[in-house]
N, CA, C and O of each residue as an XYZ file, in Angstrom:
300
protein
N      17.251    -46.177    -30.865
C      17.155    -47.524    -31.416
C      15.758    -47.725    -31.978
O      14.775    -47.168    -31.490
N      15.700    -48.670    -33.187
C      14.106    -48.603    -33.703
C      13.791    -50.024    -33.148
O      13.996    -50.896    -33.992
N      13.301    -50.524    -31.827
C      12.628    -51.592    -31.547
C      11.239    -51.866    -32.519
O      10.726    -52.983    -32.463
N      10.701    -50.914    -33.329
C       9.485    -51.612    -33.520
C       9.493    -52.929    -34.676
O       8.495    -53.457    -35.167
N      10.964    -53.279    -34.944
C      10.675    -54.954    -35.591
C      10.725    -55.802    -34.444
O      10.067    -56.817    -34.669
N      11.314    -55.802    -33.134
C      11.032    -56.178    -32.123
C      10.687    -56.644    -30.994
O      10.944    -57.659    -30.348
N       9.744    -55.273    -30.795
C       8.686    -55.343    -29.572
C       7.296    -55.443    -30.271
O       6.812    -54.579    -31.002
N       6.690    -56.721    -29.904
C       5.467    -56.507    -30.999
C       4.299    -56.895    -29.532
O       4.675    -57.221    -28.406
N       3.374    -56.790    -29.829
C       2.027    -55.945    -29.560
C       0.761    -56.421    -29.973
O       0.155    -55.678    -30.745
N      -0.039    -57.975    -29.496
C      -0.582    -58.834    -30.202
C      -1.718    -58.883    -28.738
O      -1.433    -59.096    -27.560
N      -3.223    -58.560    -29.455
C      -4.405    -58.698    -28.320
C      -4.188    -60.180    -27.971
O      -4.133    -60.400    -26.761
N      -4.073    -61.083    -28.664
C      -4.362    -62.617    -27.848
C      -2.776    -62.894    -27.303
O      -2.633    -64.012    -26.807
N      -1.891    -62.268    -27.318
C      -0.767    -62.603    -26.614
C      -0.719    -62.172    -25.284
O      -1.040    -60.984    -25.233
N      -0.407    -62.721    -24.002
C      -0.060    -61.989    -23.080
C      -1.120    -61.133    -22.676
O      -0.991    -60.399    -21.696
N      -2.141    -61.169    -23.346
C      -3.295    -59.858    -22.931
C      -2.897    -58.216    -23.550
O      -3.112    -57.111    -23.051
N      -2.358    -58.544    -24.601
C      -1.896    -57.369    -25.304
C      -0.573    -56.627    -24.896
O      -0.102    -55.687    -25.537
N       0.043    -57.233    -23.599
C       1.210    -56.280    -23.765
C       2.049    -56.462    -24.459
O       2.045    -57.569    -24.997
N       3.255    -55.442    -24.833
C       4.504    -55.688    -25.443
C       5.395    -56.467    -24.807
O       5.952    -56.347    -23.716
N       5.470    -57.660    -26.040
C       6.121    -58.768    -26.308
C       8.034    -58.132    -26.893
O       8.533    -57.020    -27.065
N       8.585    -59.677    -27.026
C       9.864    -59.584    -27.738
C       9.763    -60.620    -28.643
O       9.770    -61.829    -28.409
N       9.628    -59.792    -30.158
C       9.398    -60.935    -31.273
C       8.325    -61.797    -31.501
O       8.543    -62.921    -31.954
N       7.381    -61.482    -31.288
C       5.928    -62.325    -30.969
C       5.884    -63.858    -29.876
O       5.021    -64.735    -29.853
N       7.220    -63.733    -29.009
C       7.912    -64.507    -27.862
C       6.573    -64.273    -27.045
O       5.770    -63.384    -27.327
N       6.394    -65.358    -25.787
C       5.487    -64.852    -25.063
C       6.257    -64.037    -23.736
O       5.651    -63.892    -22.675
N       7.660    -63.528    -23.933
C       8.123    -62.916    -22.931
C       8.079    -61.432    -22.980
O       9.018    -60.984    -23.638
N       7.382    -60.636    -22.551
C       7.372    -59.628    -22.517
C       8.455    -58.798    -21.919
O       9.350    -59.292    -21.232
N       8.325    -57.084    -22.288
C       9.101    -56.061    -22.246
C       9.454    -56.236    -20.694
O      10.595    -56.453    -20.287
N       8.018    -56.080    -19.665
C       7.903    -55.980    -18.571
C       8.639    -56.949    -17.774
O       9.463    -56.613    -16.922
N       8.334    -58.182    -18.058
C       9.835    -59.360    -17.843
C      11.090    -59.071    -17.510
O      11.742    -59.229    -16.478
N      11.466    -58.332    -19.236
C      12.744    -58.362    -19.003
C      13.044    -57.452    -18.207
O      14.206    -57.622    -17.839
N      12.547    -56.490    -17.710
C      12.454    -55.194    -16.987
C      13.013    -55.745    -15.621
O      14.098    -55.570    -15.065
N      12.018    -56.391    -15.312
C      11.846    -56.622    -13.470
C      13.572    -57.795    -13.400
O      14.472    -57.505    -12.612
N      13.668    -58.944    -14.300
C      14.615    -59.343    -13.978
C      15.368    -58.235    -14.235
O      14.833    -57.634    -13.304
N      15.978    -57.592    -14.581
C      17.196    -56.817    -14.637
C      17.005    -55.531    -13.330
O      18.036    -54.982    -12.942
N      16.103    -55.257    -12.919
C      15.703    -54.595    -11.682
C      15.902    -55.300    -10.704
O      16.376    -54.910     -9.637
N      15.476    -56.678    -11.039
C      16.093    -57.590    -10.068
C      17.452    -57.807     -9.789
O      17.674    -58.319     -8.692
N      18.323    -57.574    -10.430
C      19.788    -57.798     -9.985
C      20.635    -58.720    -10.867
O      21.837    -58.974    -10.791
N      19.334    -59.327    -12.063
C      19.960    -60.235    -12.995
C      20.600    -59.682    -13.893
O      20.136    -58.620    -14.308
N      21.988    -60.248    -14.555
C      22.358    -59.575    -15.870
C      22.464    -59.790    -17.331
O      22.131    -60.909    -17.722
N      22.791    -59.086    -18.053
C      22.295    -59.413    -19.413
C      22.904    -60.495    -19.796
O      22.381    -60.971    -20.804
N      23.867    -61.125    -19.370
C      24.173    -62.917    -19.652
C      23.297    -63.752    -18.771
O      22.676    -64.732    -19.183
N      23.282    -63.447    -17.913
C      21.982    -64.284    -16.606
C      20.833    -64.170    -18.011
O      20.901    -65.153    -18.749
N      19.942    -63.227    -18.380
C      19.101    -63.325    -18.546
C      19.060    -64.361    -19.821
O      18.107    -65.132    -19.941
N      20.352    -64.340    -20.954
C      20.357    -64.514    -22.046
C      20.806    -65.782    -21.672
O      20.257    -66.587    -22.424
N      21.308    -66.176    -21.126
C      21.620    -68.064    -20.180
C      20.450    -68.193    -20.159
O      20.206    -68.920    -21.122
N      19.171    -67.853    -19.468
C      17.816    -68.232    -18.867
C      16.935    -68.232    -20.209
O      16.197    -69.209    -20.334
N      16.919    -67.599    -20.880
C      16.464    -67.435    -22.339
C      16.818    -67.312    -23.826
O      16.761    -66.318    -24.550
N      17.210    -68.609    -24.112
C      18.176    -68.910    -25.223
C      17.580    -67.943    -26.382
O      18.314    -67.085    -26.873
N      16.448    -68.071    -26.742
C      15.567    -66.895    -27.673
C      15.778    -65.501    -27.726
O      15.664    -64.844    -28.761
N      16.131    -64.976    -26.461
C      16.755    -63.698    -26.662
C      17.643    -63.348    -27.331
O      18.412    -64.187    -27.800
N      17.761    -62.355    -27.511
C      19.518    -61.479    -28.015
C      19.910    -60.656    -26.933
O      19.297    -60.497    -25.877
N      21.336    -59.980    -27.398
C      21.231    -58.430    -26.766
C      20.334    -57.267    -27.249
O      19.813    -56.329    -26.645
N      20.331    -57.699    -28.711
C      19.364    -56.241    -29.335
C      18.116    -56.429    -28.716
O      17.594    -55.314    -28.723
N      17.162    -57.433    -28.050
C      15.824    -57.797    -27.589
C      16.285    -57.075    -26.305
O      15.557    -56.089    -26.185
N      17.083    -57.126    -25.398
C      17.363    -56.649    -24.113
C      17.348    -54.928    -24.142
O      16.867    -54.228    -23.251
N      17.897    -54.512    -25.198
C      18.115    -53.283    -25.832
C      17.231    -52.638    -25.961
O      17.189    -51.517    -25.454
N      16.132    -53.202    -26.763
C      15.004    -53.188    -27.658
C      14.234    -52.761    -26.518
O      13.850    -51.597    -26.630
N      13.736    -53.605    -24.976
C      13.077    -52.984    -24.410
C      13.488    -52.056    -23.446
O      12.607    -51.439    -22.848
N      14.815    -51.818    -23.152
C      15.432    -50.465    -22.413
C      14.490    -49.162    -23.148
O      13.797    -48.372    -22.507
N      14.705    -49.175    -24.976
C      14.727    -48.568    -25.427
C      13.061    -48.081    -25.338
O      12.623    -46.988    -24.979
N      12.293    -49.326    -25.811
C      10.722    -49.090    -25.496
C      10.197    -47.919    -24.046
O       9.444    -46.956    -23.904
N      11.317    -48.900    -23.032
C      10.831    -48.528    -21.518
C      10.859    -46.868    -21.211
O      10.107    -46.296    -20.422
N      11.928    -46.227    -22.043
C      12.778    -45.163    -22.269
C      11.694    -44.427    -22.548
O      11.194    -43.581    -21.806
N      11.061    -44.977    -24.390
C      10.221    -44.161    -25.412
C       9.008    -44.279    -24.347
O       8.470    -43.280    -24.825
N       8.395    -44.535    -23.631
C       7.457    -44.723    -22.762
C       7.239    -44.065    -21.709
O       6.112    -44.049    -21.212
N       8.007    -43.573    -21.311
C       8.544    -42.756    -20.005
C       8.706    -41.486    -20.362
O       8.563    -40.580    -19.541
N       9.099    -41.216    -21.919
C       9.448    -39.702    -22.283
C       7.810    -39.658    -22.638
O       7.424    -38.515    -22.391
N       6.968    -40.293    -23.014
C       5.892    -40.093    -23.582
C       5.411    -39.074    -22.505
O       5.356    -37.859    -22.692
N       5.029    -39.799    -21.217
C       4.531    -40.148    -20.107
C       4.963    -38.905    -18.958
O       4.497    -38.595    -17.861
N       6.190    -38.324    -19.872
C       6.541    -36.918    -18.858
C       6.225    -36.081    -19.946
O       6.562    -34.956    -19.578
N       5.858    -36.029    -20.846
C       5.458    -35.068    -22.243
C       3.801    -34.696    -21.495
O       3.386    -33.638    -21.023
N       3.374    -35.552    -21.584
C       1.625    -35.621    -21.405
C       1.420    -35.017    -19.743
O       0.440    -34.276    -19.672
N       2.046    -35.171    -18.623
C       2.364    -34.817    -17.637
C       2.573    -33.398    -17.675
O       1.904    -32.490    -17.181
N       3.359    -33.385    -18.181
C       4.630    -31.779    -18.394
C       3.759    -30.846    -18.570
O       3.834    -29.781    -17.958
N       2.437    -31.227    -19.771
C       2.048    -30.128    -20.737
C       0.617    -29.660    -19.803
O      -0.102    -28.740    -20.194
């Protein structure tokens, strides 16, 4: 998936982390609620601004982040 129209990435937002849509809800957000046990209608009830592709969007980030992160590890 290409999140980067997305997940955007702004120093005075949030303290620079990745956002959804220049939203002040970040990737990490949506992360923990859904780790939490919430689901992708829970979350999208709780946050009318979302989509599914934003929910998507940061699976997909969390994903590209993690492969980075065992690349740099690995080598």
């Amino acid at each position: 998936m290409n999140y980067e129209h997305i997940i955007t990435i702004e120093a005075d937002k949030r303290g620079g982390k990745p956002c959804i849509r220049g939203l002040r809800i970040t990737v990490y957000d949506v992360l923990d609620y859904l780790a939490g046990g919430m689901t992708e209608q829970e979350i999208l009830a709780d946050f009318p601004d979302l989509t599914a592709e934003d929910l998507k969007a940061c699976l997909a980030f969390a994903a590209d982040r993690e492969r980075r992160l065992y690349r740099t590890h690995a080598a």
